[in-house]
C-alpha positions as CSV (number, residue, x, y, z in Angstrom):
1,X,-0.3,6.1,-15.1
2,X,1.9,3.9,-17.1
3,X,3.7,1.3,-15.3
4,X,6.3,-1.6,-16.9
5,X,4.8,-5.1,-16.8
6,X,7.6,-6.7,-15.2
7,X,10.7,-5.2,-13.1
8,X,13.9,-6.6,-12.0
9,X,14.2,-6.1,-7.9
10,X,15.2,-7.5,-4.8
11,X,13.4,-10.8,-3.8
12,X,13.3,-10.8,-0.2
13,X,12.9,-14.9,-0.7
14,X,15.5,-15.9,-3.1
15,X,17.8,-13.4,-1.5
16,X,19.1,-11.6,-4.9
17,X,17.4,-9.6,-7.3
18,X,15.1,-11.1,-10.0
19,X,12.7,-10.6,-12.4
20,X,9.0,-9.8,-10.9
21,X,5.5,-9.6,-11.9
22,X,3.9,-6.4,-11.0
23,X,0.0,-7.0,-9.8
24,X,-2.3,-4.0,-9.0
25,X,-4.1,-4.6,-5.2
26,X,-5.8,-2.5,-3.1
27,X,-4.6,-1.7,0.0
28,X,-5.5,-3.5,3.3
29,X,-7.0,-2.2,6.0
30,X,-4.7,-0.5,8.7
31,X,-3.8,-1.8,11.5
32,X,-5.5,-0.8,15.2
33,X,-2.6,-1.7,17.1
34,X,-0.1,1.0,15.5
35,X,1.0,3.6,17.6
36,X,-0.5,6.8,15.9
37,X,-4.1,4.7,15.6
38,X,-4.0,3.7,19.8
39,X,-3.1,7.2,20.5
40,X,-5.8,8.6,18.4
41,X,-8.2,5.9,20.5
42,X,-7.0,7.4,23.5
43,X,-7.4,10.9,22.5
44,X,-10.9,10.3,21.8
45,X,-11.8,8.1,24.6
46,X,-14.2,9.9,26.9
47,X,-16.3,13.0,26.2
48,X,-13.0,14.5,24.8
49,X,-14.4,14.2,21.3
50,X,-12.4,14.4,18.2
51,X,-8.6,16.0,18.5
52,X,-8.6,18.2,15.5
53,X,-10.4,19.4,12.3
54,X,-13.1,17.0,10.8
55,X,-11.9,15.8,7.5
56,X,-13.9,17.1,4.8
57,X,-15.5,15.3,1.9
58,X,-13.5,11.9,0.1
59,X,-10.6,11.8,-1.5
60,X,-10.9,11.3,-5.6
61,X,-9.1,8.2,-6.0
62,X,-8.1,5.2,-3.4
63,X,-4.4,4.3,-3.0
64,X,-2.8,1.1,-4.4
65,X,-0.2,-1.1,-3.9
66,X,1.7,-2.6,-6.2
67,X,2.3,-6.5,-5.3
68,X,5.5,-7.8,-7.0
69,X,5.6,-11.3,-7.7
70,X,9.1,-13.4,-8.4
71,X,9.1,-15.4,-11.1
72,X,11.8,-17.5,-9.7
73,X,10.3,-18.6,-6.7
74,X,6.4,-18.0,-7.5
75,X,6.2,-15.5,-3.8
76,X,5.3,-12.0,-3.5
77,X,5.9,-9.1,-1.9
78,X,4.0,-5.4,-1.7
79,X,6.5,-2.7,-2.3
80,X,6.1,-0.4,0.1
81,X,5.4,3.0,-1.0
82,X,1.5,3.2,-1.8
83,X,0.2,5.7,-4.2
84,X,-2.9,6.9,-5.7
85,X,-3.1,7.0,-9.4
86,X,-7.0,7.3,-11.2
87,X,-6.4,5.0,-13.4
88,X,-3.3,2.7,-13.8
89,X,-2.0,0.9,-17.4
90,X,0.6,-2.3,-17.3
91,X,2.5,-1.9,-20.2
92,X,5.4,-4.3,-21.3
């Protein structure tokens, strides 16, 4: 997947849009306190065992973020759709 070098967004910083960096990073772990995940803890508490089909097998690729970086101001910020892409090209 083909994706530009740099993009002009919002900077949630500087308060306007700008021109960004964009930065490949994996995604972070997710959070045990969300609200599906302490359900899910819940559900499976006890000798309920597991609440609905085993997943099968991995999936082919991981998903990414893309961290976008101003160039005004030097911060960053993930945009927040994730994706998964098998291999991923910067291009200017």
């Amino acid at each position: 997947m083909k994706i530009p070098k740099e993009r002009r967004t919002y900077c949630p910083n500087c308060r306007k849009h700008t021109v960004h960096e964009v930065l490949e990073s994996k995604r972070r772990k997710a959070s045990e306190l969300k609200w599906g995940q302490r359900q899910f803890r819940r559900v499976t508490a006890g000798y309920r065992g597991y609440p609905r089909p085993l997943p099968s097998g991995n999936k082919p690729v991981k998903k990414l973020d893309l961290r976008l970086k101003c160039k005004e101001c030097g911060k960053s910020h993930i945009k927040k759709k994730s994706f998964r892409a098998g291999r991923v090209e910067f291009v200017a």
